[in-house]
C-alpha positions, 0 to 999 in steps of 0.5 A: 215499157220502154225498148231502147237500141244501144250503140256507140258514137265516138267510142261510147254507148249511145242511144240510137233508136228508142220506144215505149208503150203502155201495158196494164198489169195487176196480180194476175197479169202472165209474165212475158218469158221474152222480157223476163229472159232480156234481164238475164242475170240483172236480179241475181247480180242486183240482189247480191249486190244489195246484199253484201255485208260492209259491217255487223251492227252492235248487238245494243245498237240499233240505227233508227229514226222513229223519234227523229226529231225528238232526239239524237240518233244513231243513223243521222250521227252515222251519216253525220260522220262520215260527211264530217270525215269526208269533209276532214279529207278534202280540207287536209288533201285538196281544199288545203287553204281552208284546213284550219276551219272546223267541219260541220256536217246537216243532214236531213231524212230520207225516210221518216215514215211518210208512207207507213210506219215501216218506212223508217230507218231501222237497221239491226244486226248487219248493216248491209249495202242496201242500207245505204239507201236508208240513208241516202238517196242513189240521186244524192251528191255531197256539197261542200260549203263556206259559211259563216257562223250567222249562216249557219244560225240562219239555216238552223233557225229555218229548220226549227221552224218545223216545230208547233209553238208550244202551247200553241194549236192545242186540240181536244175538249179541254184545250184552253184558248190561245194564251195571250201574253206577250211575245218576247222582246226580238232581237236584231237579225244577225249579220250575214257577212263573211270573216275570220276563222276559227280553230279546227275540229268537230264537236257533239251536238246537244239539242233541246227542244223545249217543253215538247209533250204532245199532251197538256194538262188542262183544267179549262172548259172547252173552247169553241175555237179549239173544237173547230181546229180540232175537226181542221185538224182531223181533215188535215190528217185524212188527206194525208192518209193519217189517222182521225186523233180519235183513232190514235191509240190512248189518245184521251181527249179530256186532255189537250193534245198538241202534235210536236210538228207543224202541219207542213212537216207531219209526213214530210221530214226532208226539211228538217236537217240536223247538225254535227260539229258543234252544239244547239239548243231549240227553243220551242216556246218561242214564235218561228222565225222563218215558214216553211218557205224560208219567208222571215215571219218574226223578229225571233229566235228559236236557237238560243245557244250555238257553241262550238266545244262550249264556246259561243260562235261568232256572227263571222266565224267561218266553216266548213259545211257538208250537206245536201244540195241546198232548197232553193228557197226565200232564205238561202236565195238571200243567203248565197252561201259559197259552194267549194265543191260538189261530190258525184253522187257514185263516189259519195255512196262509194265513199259511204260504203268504205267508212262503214268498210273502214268501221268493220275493220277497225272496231268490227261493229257499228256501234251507238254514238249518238249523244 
C-alpha cells in the first residue's frame, strides 16, 4: 500500500509527503470500506473508458496472433498500418526533407502466449479501447528511424535468428543424427553505410519460412544423442512452465519432432519483429546468422530476398522505419541507426485510437488485410 500526499509546487501537482506498507491479502482478506471509498468513481470511469467502442470488427475477421510467427496476421498488419500511416504523416508535415523515402513499419508482440494460452491476441466483433493494449503497451512510445537498406537486412536477419534450423535439433525416438553435409558458401557482410534514396510508397510483405514442419518423417534407428536432447528438452519446458512433449496432444514420438523456435523464443516473442513496407523471404535451412544477443555467430544469411514492390533493395537505399525503442544489444550498439524523432507514448495510443476511429467511419469495420 502506498499513501501519497498531493500538492502543488509552482502551479503543478506535486508529491509532498509519501508511505507505504506492507499488507497479506488472499481470497478471504475483508475489504477496507475506507480504501475502497478513496477510489471514488475510479473503476466506474476506468471500466467505461476501456470499454468504449472505436470500431466493429468484420464479421470474417478475426485479429489474432496464434501462428505469429508462422504466418502473416491481421493484428500486426493493423499495428503495421498505422505506424505506416503515422510515419507518412510526419515525413509529408514535419520531417518534410525525408518525404520522398519509403516507410517501413517493425512491429513485435506484445502478447504471444507466455502466460497461457489465453494470452494471445484475439479480438472479435468489436474492437475496443482496451484492446489497444493487446497491441501495445501503455509504456510503449514510437521511434522514427533513418536507416539504410543494409540496416534494415541486418535487423531482419537478427529476428530470423528466432527460428531452429531446420532438421537441426530433432527430438523423439526416431530422430536421425545431425546431417552432416556442408554449410553453404557465406557471403560477405553487407556494407552498413548511409546513401541515397529511393521512391516513395509502402508495399505488402511476403514472408517464407522454409521447410517449418514441426514433425519429420524418419526411417532411422533411434539415436542416442538425440534421446538425451530429448529429456534437455523436457527439462527445459518444465522450468518454463510448458508441457512434457509426451503431454502434447497427438504428438507421436515414432516421429521426430522439431519446435519452429529456439529455446530463447519459446515463451518470449518481444524479439521477434515483423515488417511492413516491403517484401522478404526467410530461409530457415540456413545457420542463424546472429544469437539472440545480437553477437555474429556465422558468415550466413537467412533473408534471401528483400525487395520493395518487387525490386531488389540496395545496401545504401535509405528509409523511413517506424518501430519500438530499439534492444540495446551487440547488433544495434555496432549499428547506430539515426533516431528522427520520438512519439510519447500518450499521443502514440491516441494516435492508435483515431486510425482505428478513422477506419469506423470510413468503411465501418475492420476488416482482413494480412497477406
Amino acid at each position: 500500500m502506498v499513501d501519497l500526499n498531493i500538492g502543488t509546487k509552482n502551479n503543478k501537482p506535486t508529491i509532498t509527503g509519501k508511505s507505504t506498507q506492507i499488507r497479506k491479502v488472499n481470497a478471504s482478506t475483508e475489504v477496507d470500506p475506507t480504501i475502497n471509498a478513496a477510489f471514488g468513481n475510479w473503476t466506474k470511469t476506468f471500466m467505461a473508458d476501456s470499454s468504449q467502442i472505436l470500431s466493429e470488427v468484420a464479421a470474417d475477421t478475426q485479429l489474432q496472433n496464434y501462428f505469429g510467427t508462422m504466418e502473416d496476421n491481421d493484428a500486426i498488419q493493423l499495428l503495421n498500418n498505422i505506424k505506416i500511416s503515422y510515419g507518412l504523416q510526419c515525413i509529408n508535415k514535419t520531417k518534410t526533407q525525408y518525404k520522398n523515402l519509403p516507410v517501413v513499419a517493425a512491429s513485435t508482440y506484445l502478447k504471444y502466449g507466455s502466460s497461457d494460452g489465453e494470452d494471445y491476441i484475439d479480438i472479435q466483433n468489436q474492437f475496443k479501447k482496451a484492446n489497444i493494449y493487446d497491441l501495445v503497451s501503455y509504456r510503449t512510445g514510437l521511434y522514427i528511424y533513418k536507416m539504410t537498406g543494409a540496416q534494415i537486412r541486418e535487423w531482419m536477419e537478427w529476428s530470423a535468428c528466432g527460428y531452429e534450423q531446420a532438421g537441426k535439433n530433432l527430438l523423439g525416438d526416431n530422430a536421425p543424427a545431425e546431417p552432416t553435409t556442408s554449410p553453404a558458401e557465406p557471403t560477405a557482410s553487407p556494407d552498413v553505410a548511409t546513401g541515397s534514396a529511393v521512391s516513395a510508397g509502402t508495399a505488402d510483405r511476403e514472408e517464407e519460412t522454409s521447410s517449418q514442419a514441426a514433425v519429420y518423417e524418419s526411417q532411422t534407428n533411434t539415436a542416442p544423442a538425440a534421446q538425451s536432447s530429448l529429456q534437455q528438452k523436457n527439462a527445459l519446458l518444465q522450468t518454463k512452465g510448458l508441457p512434457s512433449l509426451g503431454d502434447i496432444l497427438n504428438y507421436d514420438s515414432s516421429k521426430p519432432f522439431q519446435f519452429v523456435m529456439q529455446d530463447d523464443y519459446l515463451t518470449d516473442w518481444s524479439q521477434y519483429f515483423i515488417f511492413d513496407g516491403l517484401e522478404y523471404k526467410i530461409d530457415t535451412t540456413v545457420a542463424p546468422r546472429y544469437d539472440a544477443a545480437g553477437k555474429k555467430i556465422n558468415d550466413t544469411h537467412r533473408i534471401v530476398s528483400l525487395t520493395r514492390n518487387g525490386a531488389n533493395i540496395s545496401n545504401t537505399a535509405s528509409f523511413i522505419v517506424l518501430s519500438n525503442k530499439l534492444p540495446n544489444n551487440n547488433l544495434f550498439k555496432t549499428m547506430k541507426p539515426t533516431i528522427l524523432s520520438i512519439s510519447k507514448k500518450a499521443l502514440y495510443r491516441s494516435y492508435i485510437q483515431s486510425f482505428i476511429e478513422k477506419i469506423q467511419m470510413a468503411s465501418g469495420t475492420i476488416k482482413a488485410d494480412a497477406g
